[in-house]
C-alpha positions, 0 to 999 in steps of 0.5 A, a space after each residue: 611576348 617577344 616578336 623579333 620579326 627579324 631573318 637570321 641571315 648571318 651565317 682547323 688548326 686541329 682540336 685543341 686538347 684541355 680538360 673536360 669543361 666544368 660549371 658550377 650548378 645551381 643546387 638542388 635542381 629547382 621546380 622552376 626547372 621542372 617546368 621549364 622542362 616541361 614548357 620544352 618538352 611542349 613545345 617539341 611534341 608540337 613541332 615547333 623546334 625542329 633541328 634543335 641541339 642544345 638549350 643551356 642557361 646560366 643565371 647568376 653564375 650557375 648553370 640553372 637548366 640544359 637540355 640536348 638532343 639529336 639528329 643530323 650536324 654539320 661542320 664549315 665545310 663537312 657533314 658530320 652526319 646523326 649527331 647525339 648531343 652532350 657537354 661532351 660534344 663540339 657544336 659550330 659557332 658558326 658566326 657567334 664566332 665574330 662576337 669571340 673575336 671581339 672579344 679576343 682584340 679587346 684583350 690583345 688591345 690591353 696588350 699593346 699587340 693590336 692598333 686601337 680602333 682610331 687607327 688606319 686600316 691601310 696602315 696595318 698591312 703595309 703589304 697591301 701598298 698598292 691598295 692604300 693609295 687608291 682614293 677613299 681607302 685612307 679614310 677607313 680605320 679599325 672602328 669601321 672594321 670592328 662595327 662592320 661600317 667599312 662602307 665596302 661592296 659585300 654581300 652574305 645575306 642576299 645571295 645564299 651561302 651554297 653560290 659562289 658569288 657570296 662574299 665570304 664564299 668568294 672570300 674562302 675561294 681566294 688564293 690571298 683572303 686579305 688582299 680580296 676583302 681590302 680590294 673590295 670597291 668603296 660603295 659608301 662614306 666609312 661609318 655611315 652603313 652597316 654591311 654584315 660582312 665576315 672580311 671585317 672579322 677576318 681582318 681583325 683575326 689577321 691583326 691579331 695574328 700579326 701582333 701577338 705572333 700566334 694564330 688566332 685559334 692559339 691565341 684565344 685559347 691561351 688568353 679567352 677559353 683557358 681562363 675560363 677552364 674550358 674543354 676542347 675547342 676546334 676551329 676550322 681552317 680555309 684552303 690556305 690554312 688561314 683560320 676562318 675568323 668569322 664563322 669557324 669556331 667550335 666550343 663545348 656548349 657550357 663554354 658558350 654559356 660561359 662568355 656569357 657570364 663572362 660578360 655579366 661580370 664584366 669581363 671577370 671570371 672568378 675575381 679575376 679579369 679576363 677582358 677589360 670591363 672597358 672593353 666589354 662596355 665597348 663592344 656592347 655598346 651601339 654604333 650603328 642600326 642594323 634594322 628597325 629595333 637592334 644594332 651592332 657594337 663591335 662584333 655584337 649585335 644587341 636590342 630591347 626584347 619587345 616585353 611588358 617591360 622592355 628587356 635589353 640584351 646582347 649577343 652573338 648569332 650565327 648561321 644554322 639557328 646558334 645563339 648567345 645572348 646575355 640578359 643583364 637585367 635578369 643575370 641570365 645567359 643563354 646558348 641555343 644551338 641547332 642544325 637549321 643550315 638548310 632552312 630559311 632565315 624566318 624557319 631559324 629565327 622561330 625557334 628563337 622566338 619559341 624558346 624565348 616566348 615559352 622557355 627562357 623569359 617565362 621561366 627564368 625571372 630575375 
């Protein structure tokens, strides 16, 4: 049985407009999936998965088991109201948004259009002069951007994300995002801590932006999801137009389950590479501990599953109860989406652990 014994605190420039998703599924549909349906359906008679969405999961290469249901959403900064789920129907990211990005450096890093992870910080917005020269700051590079060590002063997951004193609230309430996170105070030696903090991600987003000459939005789907053959895609704009890098995306859930695969491959989809299989290592690989059990790469977090068998995995997670995670040892991804938002971080994290325990891991063996 798998004890995560964690608390989930983590947590437009338009709808884009592409053909419906596609994904291939596994034929004919198996017992297996029988009982895992009914597993599910168990475990929502007893209560045990309330504000659940959606449950996909994907398994060497083929969609094997998705399930949707219904009840009151919500957007970045909007309430979208009773909600009846399908693959047809945007869901927030949330902060599985950050783990897309990491993703959409390490492509704009084989491109030549972004600095590498040695690179200085300060160095890439010259328009910050006057920041650069203060003490400590020369000291901070990409590295510490992309794994969350910038050792500056941030705070998400202490004060709650409705009070305006929560970093990445203050950060959208800014008139110049950039400038509020790259003049946050220095509180500890850069690549010593690790601070969850969406200021890292927006940066990278800007970088991006600067570099190719697109916004990030444009950007991912050009070079990330049109590859991949995904659907529509939406992601949610700040007061300042400036995309929110860190928590704004939406995507079909099938093409959630699709970075997924896309990661069980190595960055390949269909024989042909989307991400560099370098940089899919990288981002996976740990930097720094974020507690007792799990780390952080580059904008992924990851950790053993506490099993019989210790089972490794990787993944994105975001506020609300969104999740992928990718089981490489049983060529398994799997998309949980919910509209937890008003619910404590324990309240979301149990419904991983229930689709976990009872759902995915008994149900789908390697």
């Amino acid at each position: 049985m798998v004890d995560l014994n964690r608390r989930h605190l983590l947590a437009g420039l338009g709808a884009s407009v592409a053909l419906p998703s596609t994904f291939p599924w596994a034929e004919p549909a198996s017992a297996a999936s029988s009982d895992v349906a009914e597993r599910l359906a168990a475990l929502e008679r007893a209560g045990k998965l309330p504000g659940l969405h959606a449950l996909l999961v994907s398994q060497r290469g083929k969609l094997v088991f998705e399930h949707y249901g219904q009840g009151e959403d919500q957007g970045w900064d909007r309430q979208l109201g009773h909600v009846v789920f399908g693959p047809d129907v945007l869901h927030d990211l949330r902060s599985v948004s950050k783990s897309i990005v990491g993703l959409a450096y390490g492509i704009a890093l084989a491109e030549g259009k972004v600095p590498s992870p040695d690179a200085k910080l300060y160095a890439q917005f010259p328009e910050y002069a006057d920041l650069a020269v203060q003490p400590g700051r020369d000291k901070i590079t990409i590295h510490h951007v992309l794994s969350m060590t910038l050792g500056f002063e941030w705070d998400e997951l202490t004060i709650p994300y409705g009070d305006p004193r929560n970093s990445e609230i203050a950060m959208e309430a800014a008139p110049d995002r950039y400038r509020f996170i790259l003049e946050r105070p220095i509180v500890g030696e850069p690549g010593v801590k690790w601070t969850y903090c969406g200021g890292a991600t927006a940066l990278l987003g800007r970088l991006i932006a600067k570099g190719t000459g697109e916004a990030l939005p444009a950007y991912c789907r050009r070079m990330l999801f049109d590859p991949l053959g995904f659907g529509p895609s939406d992601w949610s704009v700040g007061r300042d137009s400036e995309p929110r890098a860190a928590s704004g995306a939406r995507l079909l859930p099938r093409d959630l389950v699709k970075i997924g695969q896309l990661m069980l491959a190595n960055g390949n989809w269909n024989g042909k590479p989307v991400v560099p299989a370098d940089w899919v290592k990288r981002v996976t690989t740990p930097v720094v501990q974020t507690r007792v059990g799990r780390d952080y790469g580059y904008q992924w977090y990851m950790g053993d599953f506490a099993t019989a068998q210790p089972l490794h995995w990787f993944g994105g997670v975001g506020w609300g109860g969104q999740y992928l995670y990718v089981i490489p040892a049983r060529d398994l991804a799997f998309v949980i989406h919910c509209g937890n938002y008003g619910r404590s971080g324990q309240e979301q994290a149990a419904v991983l652990i229930a689709l976990l325990n009872d759902v995915v891991l008994p149900g789908f063996a390697a």
